[in-house]
Backbone as JSON, one array per atom type, in Angstrom:
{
  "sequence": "XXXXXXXXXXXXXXXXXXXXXXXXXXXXXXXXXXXXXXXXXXXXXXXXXXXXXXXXXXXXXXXXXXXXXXXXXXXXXXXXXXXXXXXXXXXXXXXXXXXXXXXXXXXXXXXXXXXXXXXXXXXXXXXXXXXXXXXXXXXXXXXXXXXXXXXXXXXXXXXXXXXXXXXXXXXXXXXXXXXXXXXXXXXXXXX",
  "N": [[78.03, 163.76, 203.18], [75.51, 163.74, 201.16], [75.95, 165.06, 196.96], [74.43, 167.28, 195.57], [71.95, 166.18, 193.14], [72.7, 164.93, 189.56], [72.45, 166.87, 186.7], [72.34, 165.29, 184.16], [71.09, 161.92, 183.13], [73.07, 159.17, 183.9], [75.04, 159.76, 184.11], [78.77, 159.72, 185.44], [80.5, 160.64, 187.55], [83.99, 161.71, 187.05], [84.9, 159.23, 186.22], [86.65, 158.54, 184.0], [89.43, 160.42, 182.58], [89.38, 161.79, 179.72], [87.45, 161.48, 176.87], [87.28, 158.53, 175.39], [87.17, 158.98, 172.39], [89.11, 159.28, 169.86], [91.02, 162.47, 169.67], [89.19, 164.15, 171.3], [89.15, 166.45, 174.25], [87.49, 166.82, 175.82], [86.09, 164.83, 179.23], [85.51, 162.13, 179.87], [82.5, 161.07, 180.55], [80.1, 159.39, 180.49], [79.15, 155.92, 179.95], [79.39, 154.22, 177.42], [78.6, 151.27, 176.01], [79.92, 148.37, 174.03], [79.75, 146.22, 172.94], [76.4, 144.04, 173.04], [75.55, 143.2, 176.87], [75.67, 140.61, 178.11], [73.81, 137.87, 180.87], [75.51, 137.07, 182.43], [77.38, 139.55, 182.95], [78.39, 142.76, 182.89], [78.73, 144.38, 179.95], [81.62, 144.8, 177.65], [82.64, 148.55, 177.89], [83.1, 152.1, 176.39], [84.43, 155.08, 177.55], [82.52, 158.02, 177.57], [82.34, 161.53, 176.17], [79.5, 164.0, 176.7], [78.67, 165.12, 174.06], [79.59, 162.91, 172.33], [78.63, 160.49, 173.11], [75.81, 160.9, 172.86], [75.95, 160.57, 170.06], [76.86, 158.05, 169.66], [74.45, 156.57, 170.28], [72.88, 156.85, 168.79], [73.6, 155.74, 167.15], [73.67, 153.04, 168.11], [72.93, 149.21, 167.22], [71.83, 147.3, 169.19], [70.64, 144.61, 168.39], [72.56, 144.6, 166.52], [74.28, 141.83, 163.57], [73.16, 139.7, 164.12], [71.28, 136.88, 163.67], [67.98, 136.44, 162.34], [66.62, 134.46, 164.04], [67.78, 134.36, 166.2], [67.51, 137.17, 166.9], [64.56, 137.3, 167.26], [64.12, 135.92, 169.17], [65.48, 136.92, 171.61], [63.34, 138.95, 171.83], [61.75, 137.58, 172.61], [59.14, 137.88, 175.33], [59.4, 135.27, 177.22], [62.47, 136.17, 178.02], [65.61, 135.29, 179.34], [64.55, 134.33, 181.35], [64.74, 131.26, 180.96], [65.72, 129.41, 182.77], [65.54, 126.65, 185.69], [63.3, 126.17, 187.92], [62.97, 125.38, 191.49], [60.59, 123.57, 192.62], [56.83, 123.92, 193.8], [55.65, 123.7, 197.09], [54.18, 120.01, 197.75], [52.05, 119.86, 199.18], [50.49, 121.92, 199.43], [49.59, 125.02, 200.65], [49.81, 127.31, 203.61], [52.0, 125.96, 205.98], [50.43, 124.74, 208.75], [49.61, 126.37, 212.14], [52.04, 126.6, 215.35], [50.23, 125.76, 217.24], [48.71, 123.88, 215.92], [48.64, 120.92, 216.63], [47.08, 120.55, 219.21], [44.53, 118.65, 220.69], [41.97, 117.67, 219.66], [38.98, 117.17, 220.04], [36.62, 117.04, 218.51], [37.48, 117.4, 215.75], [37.45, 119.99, 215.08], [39.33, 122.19, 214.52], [41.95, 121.88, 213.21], [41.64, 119.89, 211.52], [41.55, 121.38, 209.23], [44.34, 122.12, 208.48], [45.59, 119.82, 207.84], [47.33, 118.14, 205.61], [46.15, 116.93, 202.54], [43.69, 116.21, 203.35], [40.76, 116.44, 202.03], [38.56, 118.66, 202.46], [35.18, 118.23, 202.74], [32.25, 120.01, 200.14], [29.76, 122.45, 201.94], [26.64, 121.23, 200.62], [24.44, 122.93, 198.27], [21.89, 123.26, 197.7], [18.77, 122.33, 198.9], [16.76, 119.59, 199.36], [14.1, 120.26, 198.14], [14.75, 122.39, 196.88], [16.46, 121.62, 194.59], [14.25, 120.26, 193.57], [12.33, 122.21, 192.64], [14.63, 123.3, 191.28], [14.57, 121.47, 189.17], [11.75, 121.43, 188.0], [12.02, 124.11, 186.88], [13.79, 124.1, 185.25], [16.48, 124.06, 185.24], [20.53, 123.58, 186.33], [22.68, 122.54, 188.7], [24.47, 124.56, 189.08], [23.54, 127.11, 188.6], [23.44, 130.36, 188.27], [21.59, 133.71, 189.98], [20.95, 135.49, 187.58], [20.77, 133.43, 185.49], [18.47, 131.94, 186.77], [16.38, 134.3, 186.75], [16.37, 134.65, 184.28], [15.59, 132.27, 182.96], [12.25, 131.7, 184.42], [11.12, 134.01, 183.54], [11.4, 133.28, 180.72], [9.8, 131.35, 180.87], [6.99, 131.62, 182.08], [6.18, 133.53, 179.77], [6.0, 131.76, 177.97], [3.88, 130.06, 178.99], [1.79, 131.76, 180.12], [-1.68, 132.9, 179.65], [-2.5, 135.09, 178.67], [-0.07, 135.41, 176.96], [-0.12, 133.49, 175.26], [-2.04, 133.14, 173.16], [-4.48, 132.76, 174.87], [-4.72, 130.24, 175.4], [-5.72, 128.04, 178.33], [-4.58, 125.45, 179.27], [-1.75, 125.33, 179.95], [-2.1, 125.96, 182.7], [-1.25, 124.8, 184.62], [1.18, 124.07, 184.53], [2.35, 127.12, 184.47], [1.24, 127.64, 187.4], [3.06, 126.15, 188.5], [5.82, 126.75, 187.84], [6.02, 129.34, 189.01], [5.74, 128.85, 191.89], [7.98, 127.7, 192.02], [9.81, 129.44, 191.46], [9.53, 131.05, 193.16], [10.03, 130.04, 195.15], [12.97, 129.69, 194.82], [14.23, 132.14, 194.72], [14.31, 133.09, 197.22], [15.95, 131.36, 197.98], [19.07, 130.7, 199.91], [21.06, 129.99, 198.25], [20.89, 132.05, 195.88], [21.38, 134.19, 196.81], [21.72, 137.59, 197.24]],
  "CA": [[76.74, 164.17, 202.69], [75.61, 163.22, 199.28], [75.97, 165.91, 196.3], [73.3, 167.57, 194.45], [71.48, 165.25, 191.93], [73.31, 164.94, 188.66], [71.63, 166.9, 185.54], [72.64, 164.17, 183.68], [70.97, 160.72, 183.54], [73.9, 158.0, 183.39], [76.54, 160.06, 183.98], [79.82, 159.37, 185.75], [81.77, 161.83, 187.41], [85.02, 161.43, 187.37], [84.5, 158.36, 185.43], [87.71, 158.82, 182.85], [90.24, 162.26, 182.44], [89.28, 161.98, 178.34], [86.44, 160.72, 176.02], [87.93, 157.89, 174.26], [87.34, 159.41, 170.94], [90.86, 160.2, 169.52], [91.07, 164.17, 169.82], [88.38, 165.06, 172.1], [89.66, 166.59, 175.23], [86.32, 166.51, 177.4], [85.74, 164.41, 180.34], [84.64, 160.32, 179.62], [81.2, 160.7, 181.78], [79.58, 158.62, 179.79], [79.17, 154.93, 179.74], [79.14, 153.57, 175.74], [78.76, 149.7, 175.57], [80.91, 148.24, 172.89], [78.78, 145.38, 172.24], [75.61, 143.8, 173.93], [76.34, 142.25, 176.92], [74.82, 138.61, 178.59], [72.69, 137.64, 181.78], [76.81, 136.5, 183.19], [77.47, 140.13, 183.59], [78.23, 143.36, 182.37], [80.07, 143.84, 178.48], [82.63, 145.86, 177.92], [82.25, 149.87, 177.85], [83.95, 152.98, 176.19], [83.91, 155.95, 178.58], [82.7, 159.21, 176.15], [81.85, 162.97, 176.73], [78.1, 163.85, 176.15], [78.23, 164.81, 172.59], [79.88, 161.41, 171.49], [77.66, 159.51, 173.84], [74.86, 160.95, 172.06], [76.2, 160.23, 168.41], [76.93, 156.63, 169.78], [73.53, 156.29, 171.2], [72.12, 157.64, 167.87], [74.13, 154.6, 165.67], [73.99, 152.01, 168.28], [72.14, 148.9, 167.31], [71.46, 145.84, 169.75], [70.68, 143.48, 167.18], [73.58, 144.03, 164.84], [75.18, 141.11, 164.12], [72.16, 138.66, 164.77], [70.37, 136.61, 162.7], [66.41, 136.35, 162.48], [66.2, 133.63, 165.21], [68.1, 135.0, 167.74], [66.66, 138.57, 167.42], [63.03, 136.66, 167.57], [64.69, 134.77, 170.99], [65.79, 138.1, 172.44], [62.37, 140.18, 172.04], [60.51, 136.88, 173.16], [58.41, 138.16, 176.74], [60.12, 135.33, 178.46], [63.7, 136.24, 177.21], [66.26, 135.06, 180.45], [63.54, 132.9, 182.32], [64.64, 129.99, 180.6], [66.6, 128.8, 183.9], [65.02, 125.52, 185.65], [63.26, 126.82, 189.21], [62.56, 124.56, 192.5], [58.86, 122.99, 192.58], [56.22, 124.46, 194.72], [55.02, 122.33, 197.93], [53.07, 119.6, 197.24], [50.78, 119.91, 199.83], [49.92, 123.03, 199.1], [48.79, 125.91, 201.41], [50.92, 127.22, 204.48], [51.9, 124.92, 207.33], [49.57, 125.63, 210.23], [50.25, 127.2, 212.98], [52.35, 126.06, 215.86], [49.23, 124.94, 218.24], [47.75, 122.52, 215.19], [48.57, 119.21, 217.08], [46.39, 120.12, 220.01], [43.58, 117.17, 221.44], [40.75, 118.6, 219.22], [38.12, 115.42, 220.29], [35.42, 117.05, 217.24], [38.16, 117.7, 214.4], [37.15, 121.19, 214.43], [40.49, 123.22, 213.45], [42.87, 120.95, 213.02], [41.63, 118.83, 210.16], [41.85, 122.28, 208.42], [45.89, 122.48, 208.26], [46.36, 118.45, 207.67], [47.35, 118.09, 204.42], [45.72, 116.1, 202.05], [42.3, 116.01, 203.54], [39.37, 116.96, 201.46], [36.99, 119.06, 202.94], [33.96, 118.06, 202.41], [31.46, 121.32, 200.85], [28.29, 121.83, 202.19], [25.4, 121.25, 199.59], [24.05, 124.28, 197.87], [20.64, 123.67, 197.57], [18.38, 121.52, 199.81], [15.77, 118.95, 198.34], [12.78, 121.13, 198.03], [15.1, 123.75, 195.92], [16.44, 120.58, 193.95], [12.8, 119.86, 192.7], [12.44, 123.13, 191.62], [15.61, 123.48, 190.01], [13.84, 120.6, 188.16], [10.45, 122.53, 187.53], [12.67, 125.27, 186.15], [14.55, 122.75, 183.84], [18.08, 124.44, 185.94], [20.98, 122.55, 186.56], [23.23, 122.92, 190.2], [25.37, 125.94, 188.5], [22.46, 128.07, 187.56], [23.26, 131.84, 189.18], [20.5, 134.07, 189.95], [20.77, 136.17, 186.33], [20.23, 132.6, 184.58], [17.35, 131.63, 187.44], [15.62, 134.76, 186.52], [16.26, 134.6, 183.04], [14.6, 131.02, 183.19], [11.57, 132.59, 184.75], [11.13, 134.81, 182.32], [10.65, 132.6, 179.73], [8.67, 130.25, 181.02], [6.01, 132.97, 182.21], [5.99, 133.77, 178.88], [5.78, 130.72, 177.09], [2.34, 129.29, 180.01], [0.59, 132.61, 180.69], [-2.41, 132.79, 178.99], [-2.24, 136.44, 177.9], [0.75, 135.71, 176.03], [-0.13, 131.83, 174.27], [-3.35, 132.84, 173.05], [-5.64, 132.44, 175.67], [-4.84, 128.88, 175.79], [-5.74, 127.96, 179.57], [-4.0, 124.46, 179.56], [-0.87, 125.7, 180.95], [-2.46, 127.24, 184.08], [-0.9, 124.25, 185.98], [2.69, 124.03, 184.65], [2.83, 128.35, 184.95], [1.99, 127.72, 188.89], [4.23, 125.17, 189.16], [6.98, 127.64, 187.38], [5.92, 130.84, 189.76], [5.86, 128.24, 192.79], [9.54, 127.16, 192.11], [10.88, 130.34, 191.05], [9.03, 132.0, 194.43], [10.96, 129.17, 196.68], [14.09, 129.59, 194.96], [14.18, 133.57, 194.69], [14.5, 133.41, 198.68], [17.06, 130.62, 198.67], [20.46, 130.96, 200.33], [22.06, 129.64, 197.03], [20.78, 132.87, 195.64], [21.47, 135.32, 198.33], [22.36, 138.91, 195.98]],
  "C": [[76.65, 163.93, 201.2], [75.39, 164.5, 198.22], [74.53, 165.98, 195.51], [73.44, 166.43, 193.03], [72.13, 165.88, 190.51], [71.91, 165.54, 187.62], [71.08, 165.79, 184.62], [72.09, 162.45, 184.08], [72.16, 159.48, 182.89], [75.27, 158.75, 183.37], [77.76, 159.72, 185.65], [80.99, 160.14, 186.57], [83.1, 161.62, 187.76], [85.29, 159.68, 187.15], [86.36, 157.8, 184.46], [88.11, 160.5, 182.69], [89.41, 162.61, 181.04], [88.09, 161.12, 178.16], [87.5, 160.06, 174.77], [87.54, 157.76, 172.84], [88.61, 160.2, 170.81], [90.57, 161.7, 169.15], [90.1, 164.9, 170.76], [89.04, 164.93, 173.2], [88.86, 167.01, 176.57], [86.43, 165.36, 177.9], [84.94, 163.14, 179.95], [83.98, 160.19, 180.55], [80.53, 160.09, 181.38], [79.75, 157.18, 180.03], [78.59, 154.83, 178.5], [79.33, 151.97, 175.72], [79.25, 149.31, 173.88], [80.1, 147.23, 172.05], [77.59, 145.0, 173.2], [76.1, 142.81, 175.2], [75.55, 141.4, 177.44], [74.42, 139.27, 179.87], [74.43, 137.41, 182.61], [77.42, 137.94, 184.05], [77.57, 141.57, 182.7], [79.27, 143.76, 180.77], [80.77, 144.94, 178.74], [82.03, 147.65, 177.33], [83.27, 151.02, 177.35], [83.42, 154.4, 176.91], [83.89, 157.45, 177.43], [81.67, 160.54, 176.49], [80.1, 163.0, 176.09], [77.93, 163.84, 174.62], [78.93, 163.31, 171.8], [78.94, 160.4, 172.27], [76.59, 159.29, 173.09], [75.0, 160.52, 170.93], [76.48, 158.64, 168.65], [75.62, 156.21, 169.92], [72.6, 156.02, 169.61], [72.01, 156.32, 166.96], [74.15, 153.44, 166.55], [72.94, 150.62, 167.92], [72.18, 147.4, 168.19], [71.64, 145.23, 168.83], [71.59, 143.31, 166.01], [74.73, 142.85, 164.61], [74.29, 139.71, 164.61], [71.67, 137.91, 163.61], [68.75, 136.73, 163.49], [65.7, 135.77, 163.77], [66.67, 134.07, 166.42], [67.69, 136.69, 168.43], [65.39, 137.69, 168.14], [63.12, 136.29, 169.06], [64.97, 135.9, 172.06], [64.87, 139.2, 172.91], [61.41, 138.73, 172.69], [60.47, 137.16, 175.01], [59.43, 137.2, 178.1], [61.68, 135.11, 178.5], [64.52, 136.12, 178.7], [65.48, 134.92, 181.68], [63.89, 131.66, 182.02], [65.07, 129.01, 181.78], [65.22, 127.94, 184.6], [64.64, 126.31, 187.39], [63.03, 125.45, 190.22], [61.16, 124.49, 192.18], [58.08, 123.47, 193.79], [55.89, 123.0, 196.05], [54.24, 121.52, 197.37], [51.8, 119.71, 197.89], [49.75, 120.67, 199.71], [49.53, 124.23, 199.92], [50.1, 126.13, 202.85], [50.92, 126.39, 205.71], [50.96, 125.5, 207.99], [50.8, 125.68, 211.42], [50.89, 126.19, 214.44], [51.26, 125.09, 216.99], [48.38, 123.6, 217.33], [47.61, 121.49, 215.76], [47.62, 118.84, 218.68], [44.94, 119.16, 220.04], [42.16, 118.47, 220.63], [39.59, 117.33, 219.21], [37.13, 115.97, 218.71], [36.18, 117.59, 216.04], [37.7, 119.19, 213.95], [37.89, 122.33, 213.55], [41.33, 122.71, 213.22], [43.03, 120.16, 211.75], [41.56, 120.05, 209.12], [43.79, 122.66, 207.74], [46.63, 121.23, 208.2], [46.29, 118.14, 206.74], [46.63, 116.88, 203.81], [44.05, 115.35, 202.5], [41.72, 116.75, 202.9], [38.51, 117.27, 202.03], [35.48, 119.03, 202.3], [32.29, 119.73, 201.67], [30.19, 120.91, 201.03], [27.41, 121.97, 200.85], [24.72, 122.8, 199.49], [23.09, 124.44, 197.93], [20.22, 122.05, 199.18], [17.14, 120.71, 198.83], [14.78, 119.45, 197.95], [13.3, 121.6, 196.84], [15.56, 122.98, 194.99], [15.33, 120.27, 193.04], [12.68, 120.94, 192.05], [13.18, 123.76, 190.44], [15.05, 123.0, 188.45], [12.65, 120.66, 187.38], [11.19, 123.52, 186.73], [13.46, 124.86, 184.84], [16.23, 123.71, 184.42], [18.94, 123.64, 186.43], [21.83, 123.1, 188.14], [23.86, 124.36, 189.98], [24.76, 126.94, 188.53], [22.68, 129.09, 188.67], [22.24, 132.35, 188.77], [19.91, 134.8, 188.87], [20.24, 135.16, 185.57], [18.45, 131.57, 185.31], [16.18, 132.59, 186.69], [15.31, 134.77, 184.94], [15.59, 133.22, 182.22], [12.93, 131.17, 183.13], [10.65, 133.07, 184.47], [10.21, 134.05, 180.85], [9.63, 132.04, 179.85], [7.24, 130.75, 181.38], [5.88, 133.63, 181.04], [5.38, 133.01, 177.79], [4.07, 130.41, 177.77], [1.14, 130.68, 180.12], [-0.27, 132.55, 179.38], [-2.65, 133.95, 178.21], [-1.05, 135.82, 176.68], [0.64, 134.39, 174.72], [-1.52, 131.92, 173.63], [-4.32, 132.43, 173.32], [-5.55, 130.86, 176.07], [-4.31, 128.48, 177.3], [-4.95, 126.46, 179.89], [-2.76, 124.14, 180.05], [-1.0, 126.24, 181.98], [-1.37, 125.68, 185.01], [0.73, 124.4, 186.12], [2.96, 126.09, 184.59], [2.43, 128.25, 186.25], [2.56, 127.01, 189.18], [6.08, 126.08, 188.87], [7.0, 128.64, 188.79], [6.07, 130.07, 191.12], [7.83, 128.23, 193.06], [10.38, 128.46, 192.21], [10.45, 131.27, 192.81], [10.1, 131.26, 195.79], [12.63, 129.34, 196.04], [14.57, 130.97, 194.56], [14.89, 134.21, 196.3], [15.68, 132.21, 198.89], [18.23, 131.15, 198.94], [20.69, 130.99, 199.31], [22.22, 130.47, 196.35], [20.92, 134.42, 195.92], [22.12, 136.39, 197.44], [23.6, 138.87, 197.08]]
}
């Protein structure tokens, strides 16, 4: 059965008879590293009762013993990553599944898990919503915050309330409110 949890974090029991500090005659539960040690394995250790652990702990410094560049090399994020790894698939994506090679006559699931085919996507808009894009002065990208924000302006710039009565935009503001009405309801826009 396993013993009640140790008070102590890092301690040792029964570790060492003595704390290898000459004259103390407590109990080496302690692990004290002597120097830092490498990624190869662990460095060497002096086994030492709590209060010398602590007074070691107090004066120990990593970095002593370094210069500038190799501290800098030791706090850098990717400090013992440097090692060279294997390359991902090229294909990319996970094999398919054992049934992939069945007789699929219309390429329906199959040409999904054969590498190196480009699926084709479907078109976003349709030619109608195209023209309007083009009434709107919008390019294929345009989400529905920069549609409405389009809109906006342009209903601002043609109405006649806002241009000083000047009625000579009545055709290009319903050609705006037309476009923005057909592409408000498009899929491409769907909230």
């Amino acid at each position: 059965m396993s013993s009640k949890a140790s008070k102590w974090h890092g301690r040792i029991e029964g570790a060492a008879a003595h704390c290898a500090v000459p004259g103390c005659d407590e109990a080496g539960e302690f692990r004290a590293p002597l120097s830092p040690g490498d990624f190869d394995g662990p460095g060497d250790y002096l086994y030492l009762c709590l209060d010398h652990v602590r007074a070691h702990n107090a004066r120990y410094n990593y970095f002593a013993g370094m210069s500038a560049d190799q501290i800098e090399a030791a706090q850098s994020p990717i400090a013992g990553w440097e090692r060279q790894t294997r390359a991902f698939a090229t294909a990319g994506g996970n094999p398919g599944p054992a049934w992939n090679d069945f007789a699929d006559p219309l390429d329906a699931i199959s040409a999904r898990f054969r590498p190196g085919v480009e699926r084709a996507r479907p078109d976003r808009f349709t030619a109608a919503e195209r023209s309007a894009l083009g009434v709107l002065g919008l390019k294929d990208d345009a989400d529905r915050m920069a549609l409405r924000r389009r809109y906006s302006e342009l209903v601002r710039r043609y109405h006649p309330d806002r241009n000083g009565g000047d009625r000579g935009f009545e055709a290009k503001l319903g050609k705006a409110i037309e476009a923005y009405q057909l592409l408000k309801g498009s899929r491409a826009f769907a909230a």
